[in-house]
PyMOL commands that place a pseudoatom at each C-alpha (Angstrom):
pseudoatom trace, name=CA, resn=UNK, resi=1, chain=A, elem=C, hetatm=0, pos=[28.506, 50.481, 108.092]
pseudoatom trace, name=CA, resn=UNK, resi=2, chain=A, elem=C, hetatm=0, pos=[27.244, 47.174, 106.014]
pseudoatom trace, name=CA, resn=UNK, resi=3, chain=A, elem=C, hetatm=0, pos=[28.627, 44.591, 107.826]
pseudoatom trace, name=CA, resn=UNK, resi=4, chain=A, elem=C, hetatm=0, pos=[31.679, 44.431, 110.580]
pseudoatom trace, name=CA, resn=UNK, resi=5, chain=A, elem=C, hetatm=0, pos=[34.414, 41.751, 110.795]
pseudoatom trace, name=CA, resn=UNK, resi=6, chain=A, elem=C, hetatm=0, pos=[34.217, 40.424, 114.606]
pseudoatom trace, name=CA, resn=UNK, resi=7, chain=A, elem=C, hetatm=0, pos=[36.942, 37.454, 114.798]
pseudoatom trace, name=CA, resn=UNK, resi=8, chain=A, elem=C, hetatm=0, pos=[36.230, 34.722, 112.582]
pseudoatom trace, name=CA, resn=UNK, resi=9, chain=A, elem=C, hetatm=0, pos=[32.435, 36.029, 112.111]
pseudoatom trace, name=CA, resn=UNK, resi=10, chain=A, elem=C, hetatm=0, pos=[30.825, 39.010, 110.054]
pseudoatom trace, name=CA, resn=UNK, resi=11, chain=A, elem=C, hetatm=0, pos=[28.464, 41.103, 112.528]
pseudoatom trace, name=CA, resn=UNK, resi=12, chain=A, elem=C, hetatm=0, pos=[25.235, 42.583, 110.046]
pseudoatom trace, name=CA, resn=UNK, resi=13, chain=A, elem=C, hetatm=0, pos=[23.231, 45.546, 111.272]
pseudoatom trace, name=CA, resn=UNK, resi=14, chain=A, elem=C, hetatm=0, pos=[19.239, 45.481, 111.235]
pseudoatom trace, name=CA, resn=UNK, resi=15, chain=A, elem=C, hetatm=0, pos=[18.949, 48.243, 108.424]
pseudoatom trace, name=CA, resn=UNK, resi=16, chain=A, elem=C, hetatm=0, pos=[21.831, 46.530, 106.513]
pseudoatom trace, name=CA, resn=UNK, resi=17, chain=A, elem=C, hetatm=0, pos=[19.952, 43.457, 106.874]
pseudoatom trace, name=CA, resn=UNK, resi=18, chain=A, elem=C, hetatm=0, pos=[16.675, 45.271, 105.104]
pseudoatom trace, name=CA, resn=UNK, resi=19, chain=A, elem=C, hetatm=0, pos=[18.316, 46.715, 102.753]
pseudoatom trace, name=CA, resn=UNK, resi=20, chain=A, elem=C, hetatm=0, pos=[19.572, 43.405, 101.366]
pseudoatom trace, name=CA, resn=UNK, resi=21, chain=A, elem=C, hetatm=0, pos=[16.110, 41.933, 102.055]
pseudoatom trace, name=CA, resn=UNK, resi=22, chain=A, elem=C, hetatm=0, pos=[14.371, 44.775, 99.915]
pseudoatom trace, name=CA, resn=UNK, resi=23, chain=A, elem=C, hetatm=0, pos=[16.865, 44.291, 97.061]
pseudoatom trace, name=CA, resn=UNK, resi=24, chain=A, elem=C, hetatm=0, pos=[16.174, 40.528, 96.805]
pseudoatom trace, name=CA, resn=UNK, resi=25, chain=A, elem=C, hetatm=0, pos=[12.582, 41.829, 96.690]
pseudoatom trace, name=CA, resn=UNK, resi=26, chain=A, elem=C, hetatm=0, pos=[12.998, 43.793, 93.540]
pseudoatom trace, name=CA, resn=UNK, resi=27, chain=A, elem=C, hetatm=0, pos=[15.468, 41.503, 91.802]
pseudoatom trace, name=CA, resn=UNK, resi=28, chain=A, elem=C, hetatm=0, pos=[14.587, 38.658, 89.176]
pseudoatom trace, name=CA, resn=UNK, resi=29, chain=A, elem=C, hetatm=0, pos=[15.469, 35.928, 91.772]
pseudoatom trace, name=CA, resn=UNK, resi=30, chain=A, elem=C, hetatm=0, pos=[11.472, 36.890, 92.683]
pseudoatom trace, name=CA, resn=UNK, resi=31, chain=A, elem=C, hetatm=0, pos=[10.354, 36.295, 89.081]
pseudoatom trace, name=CA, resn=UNK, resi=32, chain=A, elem=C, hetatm=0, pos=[8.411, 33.582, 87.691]
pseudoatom trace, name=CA, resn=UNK, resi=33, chain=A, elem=C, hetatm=0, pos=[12.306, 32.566, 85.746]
pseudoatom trace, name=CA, resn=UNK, resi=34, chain=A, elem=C, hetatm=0, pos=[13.204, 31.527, 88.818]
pseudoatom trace, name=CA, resn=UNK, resi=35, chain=A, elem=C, hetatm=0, pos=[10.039, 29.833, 90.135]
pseudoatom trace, name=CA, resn=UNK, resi=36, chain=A, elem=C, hetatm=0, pos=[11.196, 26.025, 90.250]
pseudoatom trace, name=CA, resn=UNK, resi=37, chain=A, elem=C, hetatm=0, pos=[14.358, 27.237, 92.707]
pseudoatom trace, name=CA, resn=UNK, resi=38, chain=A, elem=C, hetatm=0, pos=[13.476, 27.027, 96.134]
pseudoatom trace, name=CA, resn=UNK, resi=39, chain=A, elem=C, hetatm=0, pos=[14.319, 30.104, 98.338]
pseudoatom trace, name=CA, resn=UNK, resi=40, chain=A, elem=C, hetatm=0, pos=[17.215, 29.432, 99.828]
pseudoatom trace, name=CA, resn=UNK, resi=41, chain=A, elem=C, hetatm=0, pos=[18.614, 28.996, 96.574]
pseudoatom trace, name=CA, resn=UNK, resi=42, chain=A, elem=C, hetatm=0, pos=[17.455, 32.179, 94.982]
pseudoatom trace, name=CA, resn=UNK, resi=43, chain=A, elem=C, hetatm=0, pos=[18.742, 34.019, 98.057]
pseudoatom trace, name=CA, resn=UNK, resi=44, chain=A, elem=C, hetatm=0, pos=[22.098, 32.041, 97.715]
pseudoatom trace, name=CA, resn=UNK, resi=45, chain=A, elem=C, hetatm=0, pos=[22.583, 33.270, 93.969]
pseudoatom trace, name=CA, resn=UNK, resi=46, chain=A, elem=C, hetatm=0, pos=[21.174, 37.113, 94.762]
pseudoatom trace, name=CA, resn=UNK, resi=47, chain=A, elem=C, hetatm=0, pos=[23.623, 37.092, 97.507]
pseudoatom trace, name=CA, resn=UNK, resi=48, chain=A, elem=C, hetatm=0, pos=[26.665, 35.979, 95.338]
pseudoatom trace, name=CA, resn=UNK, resi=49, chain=A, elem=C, hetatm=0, pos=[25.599, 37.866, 92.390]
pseudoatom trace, name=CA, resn=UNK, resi=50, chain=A, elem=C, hetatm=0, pos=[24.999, 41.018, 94.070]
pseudoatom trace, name=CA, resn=UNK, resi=51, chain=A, elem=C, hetatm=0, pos=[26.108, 40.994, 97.876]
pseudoatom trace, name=CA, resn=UNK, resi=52, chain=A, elem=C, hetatm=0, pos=[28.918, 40.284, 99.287]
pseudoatom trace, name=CA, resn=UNK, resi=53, chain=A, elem=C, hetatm=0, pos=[29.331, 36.345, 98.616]
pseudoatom trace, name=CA, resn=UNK, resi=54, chain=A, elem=C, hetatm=0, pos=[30.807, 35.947, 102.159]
pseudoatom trace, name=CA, resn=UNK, resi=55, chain=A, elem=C, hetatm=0, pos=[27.106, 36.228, 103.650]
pseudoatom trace, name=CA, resn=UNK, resi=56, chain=A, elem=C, hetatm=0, pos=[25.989, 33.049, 101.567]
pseudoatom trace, name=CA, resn=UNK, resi=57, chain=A, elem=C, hetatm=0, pos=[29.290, 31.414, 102.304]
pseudoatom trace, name=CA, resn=UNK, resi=58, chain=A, elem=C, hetatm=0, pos=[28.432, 32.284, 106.245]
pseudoatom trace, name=CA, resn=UNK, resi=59, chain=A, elem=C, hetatm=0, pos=[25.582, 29.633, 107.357]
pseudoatom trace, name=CA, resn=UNK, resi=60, chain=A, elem=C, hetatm=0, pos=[24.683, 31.848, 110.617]
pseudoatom trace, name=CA, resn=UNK, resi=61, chain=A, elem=C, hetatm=0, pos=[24.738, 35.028, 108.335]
pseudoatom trace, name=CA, resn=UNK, resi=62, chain=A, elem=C, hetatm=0, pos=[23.112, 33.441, 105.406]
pseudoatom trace, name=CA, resn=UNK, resi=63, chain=A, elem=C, hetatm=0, pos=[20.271, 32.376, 107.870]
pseudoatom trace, name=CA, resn=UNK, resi=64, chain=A, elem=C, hetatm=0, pos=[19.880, 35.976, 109.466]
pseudoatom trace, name=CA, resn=UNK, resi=65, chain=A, elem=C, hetatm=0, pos=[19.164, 37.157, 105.887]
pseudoatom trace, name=CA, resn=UNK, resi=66, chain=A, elem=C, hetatm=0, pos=[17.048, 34.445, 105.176]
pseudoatom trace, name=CA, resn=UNK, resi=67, chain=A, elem=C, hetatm=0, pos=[14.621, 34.827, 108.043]
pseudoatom trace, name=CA, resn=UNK, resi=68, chain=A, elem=C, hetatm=0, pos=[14.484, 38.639, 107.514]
pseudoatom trace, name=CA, resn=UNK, resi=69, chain=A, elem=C, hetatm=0, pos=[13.309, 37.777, 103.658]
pseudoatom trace, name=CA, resn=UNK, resi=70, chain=A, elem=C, hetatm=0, pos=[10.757, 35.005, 105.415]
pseudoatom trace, name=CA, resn=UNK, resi=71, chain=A, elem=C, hetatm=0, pos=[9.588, 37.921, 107.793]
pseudoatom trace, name=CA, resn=UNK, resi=72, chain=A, elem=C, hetatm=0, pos=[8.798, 40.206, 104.431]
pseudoatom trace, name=CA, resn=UNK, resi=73, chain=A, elem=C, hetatm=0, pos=[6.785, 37.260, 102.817]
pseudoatom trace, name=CA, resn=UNK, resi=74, chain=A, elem=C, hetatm=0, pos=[4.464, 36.583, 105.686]
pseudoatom trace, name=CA, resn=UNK, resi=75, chain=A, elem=C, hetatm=0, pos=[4.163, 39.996, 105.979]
pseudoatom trace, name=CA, resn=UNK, resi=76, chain=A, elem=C, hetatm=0, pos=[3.562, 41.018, 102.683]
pseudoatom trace, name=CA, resn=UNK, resi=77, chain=A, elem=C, hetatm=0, pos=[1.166, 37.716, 102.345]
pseudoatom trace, name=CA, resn=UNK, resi=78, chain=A, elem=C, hetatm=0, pos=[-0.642, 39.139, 106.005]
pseudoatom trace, name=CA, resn=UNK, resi=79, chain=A, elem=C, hetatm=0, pos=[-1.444, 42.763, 104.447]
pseudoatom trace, name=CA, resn=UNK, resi=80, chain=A, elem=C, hetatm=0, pos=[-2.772, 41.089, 100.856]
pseudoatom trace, name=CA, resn=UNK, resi=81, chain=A, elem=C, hetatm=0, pos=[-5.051, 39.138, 103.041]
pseudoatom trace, name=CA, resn=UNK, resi=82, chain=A, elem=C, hetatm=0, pos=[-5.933, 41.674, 105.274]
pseudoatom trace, name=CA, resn=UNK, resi=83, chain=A, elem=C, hetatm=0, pos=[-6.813, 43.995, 102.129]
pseudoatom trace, name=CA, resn=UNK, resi=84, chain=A, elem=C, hetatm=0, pos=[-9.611, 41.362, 100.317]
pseudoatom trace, name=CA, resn=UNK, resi=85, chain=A, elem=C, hetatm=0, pos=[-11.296, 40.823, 103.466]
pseudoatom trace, name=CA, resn=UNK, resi=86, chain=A, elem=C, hetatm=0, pos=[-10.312, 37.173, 104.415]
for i in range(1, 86): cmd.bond("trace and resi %d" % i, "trace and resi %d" % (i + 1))
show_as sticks, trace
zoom trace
């Protein structure tokens, strides 16, 4: 399941989280076209353009996704360091 209406809130499981994390990765919104937008915005368009727009709509959601993309940055900035020898 993607995501699970709870009330007035949308509930997002880990992997669904990831996946939507790992599509931003390999969309344009990562490309030099779309370096003068800051992250949040990028994310905010991916999300409406490809995702259900009710995540970017959703501050508490939109910030769950968010941190997960921040978490694959710093991640994927740790292993390029880690690789030259810094």
């Amino acid at each position: 399941m993607r995501f699970r209406p709870c009330g007035a809130h949308v509930l997002l499981s880990d992997p669904y989280v990831d996946a939507l994390a790992r599509q931003f990765f390999n969309s344009d919104y990562v490309s030099d076209g779309y370096c003068r937008w800051s992250l949040d915005r990028r994310l905010s368009a991916f999300l409406r353009r490809t995702g259900p727009a009710r995540i970017a709509d959703d501050g508490d959601l939109f910030n769950v996704v968010l941190d997960r993309v921040m978490t694959g940055i710093s991640s994927a900035a740790g292993k390029a360091t880690r690789s030259h020898g810094r």
